[in-house]
C-alpha atoms as one frame of an Amber mdcrd trajectory, in Angstrom:
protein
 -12.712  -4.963  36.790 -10.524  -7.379  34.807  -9.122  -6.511  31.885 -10.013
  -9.573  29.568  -8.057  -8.395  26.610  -4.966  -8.987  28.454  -3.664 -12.740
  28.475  -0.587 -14.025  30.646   1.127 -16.364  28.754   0.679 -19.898  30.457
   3.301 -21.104  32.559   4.674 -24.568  33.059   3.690 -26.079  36.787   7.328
 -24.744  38.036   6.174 -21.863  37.226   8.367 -21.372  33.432   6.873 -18.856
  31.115   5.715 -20.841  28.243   6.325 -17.928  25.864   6.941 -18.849  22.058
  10.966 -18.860  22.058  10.624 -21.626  25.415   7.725 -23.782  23.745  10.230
 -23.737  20.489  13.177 -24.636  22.330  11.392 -27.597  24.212  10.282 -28.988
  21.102  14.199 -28.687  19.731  14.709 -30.735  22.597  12.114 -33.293  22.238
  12.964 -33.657  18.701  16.880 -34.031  18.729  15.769 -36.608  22.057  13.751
 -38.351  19.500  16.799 -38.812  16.987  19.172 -39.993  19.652  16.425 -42.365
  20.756  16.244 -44.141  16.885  12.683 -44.420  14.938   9.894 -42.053  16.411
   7.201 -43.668  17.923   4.130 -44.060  15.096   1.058 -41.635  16.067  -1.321
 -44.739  16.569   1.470 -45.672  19.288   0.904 -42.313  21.133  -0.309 -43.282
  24.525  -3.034 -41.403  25.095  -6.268 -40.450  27.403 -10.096 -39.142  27.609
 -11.253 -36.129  26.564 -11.877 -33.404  29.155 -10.224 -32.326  32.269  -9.985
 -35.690  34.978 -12.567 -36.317  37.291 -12.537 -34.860  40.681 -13.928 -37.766
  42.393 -10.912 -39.645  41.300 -12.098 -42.586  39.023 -13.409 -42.709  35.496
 -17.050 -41.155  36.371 -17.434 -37.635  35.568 -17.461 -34.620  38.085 -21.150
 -33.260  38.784 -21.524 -30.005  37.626 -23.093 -26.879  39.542 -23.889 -23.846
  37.733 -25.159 -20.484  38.932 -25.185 -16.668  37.843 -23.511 -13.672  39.380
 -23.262  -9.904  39.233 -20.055  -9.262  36.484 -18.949  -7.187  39.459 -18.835
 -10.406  41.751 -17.541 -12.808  38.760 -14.325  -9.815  38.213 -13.478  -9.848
  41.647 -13.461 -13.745  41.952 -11.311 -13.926  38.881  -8.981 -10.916  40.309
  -8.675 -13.455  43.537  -7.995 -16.827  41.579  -5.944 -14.564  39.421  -3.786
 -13.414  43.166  -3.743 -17.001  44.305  -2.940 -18.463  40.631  -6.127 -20.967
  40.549  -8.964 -20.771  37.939 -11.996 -19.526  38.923 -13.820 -23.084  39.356
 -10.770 -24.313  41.872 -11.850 -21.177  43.769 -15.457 -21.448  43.955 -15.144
 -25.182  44.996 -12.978 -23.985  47.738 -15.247 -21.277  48.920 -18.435 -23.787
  48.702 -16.737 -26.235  50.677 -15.390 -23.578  53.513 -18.908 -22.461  53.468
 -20.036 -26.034  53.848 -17.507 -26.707  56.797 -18.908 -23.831  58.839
C-alpha cells in the first residue's frame, strides 16, 4: 500500500531535488540576473499561457477525459509502478490503455 503521508520533494526534469535551500538559491539567481539585466520586466509584461496542463492532442483543444473506478488495492499498486518508473499515474494508465489497444 502507499504511504500517502509521505511526499518526495519534486525534482527539476534533470532530475535536481527542488528542496527549499535549491528553490531559494535559484531565485538568488534569478533575482541578481534581473539586476544585471537593468529594470525588471512589469507583471502585465509576463509572458504567459492557459490554465491547465497542455493538450495531448497537440493544439489548443482540450484532451478528452476517461474516468473509471478501481479497487484501492489496484489504484496503490499502479501508483507504486508510476512511482518505480517516475510517471504520474494518468501517463501510466494511458500507456497501459494504449498497449492494451495495440494487442
Amino acid at each position: 500500500m502507499v504511504d500517502k503521508t509521505t511526499k518526495k520533494p519534486p525534482q527539476s526534469s534533470s532530475g535536481v531535488v527542488l528542496d527549499d535551500a535549491k528553490v531559494d538559491e535559484l531565485v538568488r539567481d534569478i533575482e541578481d540576473d534581473a539586476t544585471e539585466w537593468g529594470e525588471v520586466l512589469p507583471r502585465e509584461e509576463w509572458p504567459t499561457r492557459g490554465r491547465g496542463r497542455p493538450s495531448l492532442t497537440g493544439n489548443a483543444s482540450q484532451s478528452p477525459r476517461v474516468s473509471f473506478r478501481l479497487e484501492p488495492e489496484v489504484r496503490d499498486r499502479a501508483a507504486e509502478r508510476a512511482d518505480r518508473e517516475g510517471k504520474s499515474l494518468s501517463a501510466l494508465a494511458r500507456e497501459a490503455l494504449e498497449e492494451y489497444l495495440a494487442s
